[in-house]
N, C-alpha and C positions, 0 to 999 in steps of 0.2 A: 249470869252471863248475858244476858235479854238487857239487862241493863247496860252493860258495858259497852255492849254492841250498838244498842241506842244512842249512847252519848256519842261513839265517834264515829258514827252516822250523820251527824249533827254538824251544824253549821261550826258548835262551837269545838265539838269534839274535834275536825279536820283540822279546824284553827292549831290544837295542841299539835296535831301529827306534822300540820307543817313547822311549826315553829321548834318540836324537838327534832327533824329529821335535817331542819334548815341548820340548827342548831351544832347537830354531827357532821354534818358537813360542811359547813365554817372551820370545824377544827384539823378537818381534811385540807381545805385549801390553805388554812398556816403550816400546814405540818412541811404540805409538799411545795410551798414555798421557801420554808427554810433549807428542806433537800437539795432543791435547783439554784440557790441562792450560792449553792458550791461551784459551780461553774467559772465563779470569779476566783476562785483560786486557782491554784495546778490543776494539769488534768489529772493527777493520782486521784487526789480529792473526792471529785464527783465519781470516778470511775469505781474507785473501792466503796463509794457508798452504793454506787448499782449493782455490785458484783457482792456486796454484804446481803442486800434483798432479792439478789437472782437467787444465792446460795442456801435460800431459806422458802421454798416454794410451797411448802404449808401454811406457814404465816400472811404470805401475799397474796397466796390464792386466796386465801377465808378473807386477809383484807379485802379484797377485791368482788368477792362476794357479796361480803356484809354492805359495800358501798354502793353496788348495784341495786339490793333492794333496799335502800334506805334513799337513793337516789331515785328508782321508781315508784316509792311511797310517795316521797317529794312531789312530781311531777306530776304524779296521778291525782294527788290531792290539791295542787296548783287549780287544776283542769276542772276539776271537780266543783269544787270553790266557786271558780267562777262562773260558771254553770248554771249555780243554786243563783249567785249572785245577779246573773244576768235574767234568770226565770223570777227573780223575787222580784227586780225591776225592769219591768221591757222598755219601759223607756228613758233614753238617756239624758241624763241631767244638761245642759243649758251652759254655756260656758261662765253666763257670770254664776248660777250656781257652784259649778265646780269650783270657783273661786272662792264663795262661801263657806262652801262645805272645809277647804282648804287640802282640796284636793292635789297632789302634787304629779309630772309628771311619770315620774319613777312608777307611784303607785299605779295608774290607769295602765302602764303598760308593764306590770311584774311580769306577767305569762309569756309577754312577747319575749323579753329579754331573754325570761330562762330557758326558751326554747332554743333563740340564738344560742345563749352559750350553752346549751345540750349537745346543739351542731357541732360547737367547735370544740368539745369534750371528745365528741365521737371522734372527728377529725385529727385531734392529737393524738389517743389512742391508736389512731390508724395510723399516724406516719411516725411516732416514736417509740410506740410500744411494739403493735402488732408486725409492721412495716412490711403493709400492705404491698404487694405492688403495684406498680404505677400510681402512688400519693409522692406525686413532687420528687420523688428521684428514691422514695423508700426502701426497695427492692437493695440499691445498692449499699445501703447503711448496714446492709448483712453483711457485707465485706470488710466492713471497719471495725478492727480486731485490735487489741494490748493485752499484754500479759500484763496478769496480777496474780502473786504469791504462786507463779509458777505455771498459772493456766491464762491460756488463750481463750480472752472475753471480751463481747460485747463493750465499742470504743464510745460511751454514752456521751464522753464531751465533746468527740468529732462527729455526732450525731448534731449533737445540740449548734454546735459551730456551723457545719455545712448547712442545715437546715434554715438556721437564723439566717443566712448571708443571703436568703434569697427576701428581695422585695414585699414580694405580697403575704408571703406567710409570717413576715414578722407584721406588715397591717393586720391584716386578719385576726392576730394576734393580740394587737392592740387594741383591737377594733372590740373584740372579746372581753377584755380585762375591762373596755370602758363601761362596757355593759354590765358585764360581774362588779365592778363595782358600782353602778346605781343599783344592782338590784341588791347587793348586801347591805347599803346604805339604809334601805328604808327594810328590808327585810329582816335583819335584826332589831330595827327597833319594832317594827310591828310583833316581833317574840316576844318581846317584854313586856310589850302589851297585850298581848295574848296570856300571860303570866301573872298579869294585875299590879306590873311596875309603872302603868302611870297615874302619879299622882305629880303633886306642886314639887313635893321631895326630891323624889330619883329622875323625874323625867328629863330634866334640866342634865341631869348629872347622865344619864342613860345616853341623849344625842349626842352629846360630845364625845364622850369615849366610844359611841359607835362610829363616830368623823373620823377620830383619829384612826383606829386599828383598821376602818375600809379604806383610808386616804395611803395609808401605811403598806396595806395588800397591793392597792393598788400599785405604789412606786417599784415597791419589789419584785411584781411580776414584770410592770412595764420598761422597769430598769435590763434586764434581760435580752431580748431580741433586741433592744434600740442601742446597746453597747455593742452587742454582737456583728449586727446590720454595719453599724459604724465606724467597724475596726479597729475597736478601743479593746475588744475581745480576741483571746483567738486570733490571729491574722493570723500569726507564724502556722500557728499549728496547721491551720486550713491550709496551705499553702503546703504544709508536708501531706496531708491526708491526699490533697489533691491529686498530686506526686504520686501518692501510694494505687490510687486508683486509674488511675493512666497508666500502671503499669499491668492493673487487669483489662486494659482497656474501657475504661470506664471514663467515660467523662462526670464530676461533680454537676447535682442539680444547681451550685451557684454560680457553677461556669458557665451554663449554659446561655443561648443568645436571650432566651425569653427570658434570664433573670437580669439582665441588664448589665452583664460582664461578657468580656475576650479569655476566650479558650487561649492557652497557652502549653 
């Protein structure tokens, strides 16, 4: 046990924990890309796919769980990392080193990014999970209701509609994804080099297929809010939700004057 505990003690031991925790978590942000990628269909679509994983609250919970602590395994050992990394060198390399070394920007700044999109982890959780009040009009998203298979449920694509329609939360958003994507860019391949997949062989073949599948993540999230935003998404429907909530007296967060629309 003294052993085991040793190694992921260890510089190289942390290396493993990030790169299988970064690992499980990669397989998280395809899965739940492919989920939200329903939006572009009918709203049945995405709704019955929310209303399949409302209906099963032991499975989600224990997901949800297990992704917390595998998410602050990640982070802590982010942190950690460069800790050891910053204590082994206090003083920092020289710019034309950095360029020797072939240091890239991604890498110098991993920890920043993943903090960013930590923020905006918490942040989506707050306005489309938890709905929070007062995150951007959240409160009211509890009112946007469909029947499915006879019960009155959570309206997940006039969430996702009304939401996206405002301005800065689809930047924010973007702004997110651009991050998540340099930071899965180098941070899958540095797993595979934490695994001892670089050699003349695979390395060559390992960067490309990480380009494609983060270049890939990336379109499909960004594809999202920027259809949405642009009314290529959802218009009608927004337009009936809006309706629906003007008659609780509610004004839409996309209505309003800060999102850059006329109440109606």
């Amino acid at each position: 046990m003294s052993i085991v505990t040793g190694i992921l003690k260890s510089s190289l031991g942390k290396k493993y924990i990030m790169a299988g925790t970064g690992a499980l978590l990669l397989l998280f942000v395809i899965g739940h890309l492919i989920g939200n990628l329903q939006v572009f269909g009918p709203p049945e679509l995405i709704n019955n796919y929310a209303h399949f994983l409302q209906s099963k609250p032991v499975l989600v919970w224990s997901a949800r769980l297990g992704l917390l602590v595998i998410l602050v395994a990640h982070v802590t050992t982010a942190v950690q990392l460069a800790a050891m990394n910053r204590a082994a060198r206090p003083v920092t390399y020289a710019p034309t080193e950095n360029v020797s070394y072939g240091a890239k920007w991604a890498s110098r700044y991993m920890l920043l990014s993943g903090l960013v999109v930590l923020a905006f982890i918490i942040y989506h959780l707050a306005h489309f999970t938890a709905l929070v009040p007062g995150i951007n009009g959240a409160e009211d998203f509890r009112k946007l209701r469909t029947v499915m298979h006879g019960q009155s449920v959570p309206d997940v694509y006039g969430m996702m509609i009304i939401g996206f329609q405002v301005w800065w939360v689809s930047l924010f958003y973007l702004i997110a994804q651009g991050l998540l994507f340099m930071h899965l860019q180098h941070g899958v391949s540095s797993a595979f080099q934490s695994f001892g997949f670089r050699n003349h062989v695979w390395w060559p073949r390992i960067e490309t297929l990480t380009k494609i599948v983060t270049i890939a993540i990336f379109i499909g999230y960004a594809l999202i809010p920027t259809a949405i935003y642009m009314r290529v998404v959802g218009a009608d429907y927004a337009d009936k939700v809006r309706a629906e909530l003007k008659q609780d007296g509610t004004v839409s967060p996309a209505e309003s004057p800060a999102a850059g629309k006329e109440t109606h």
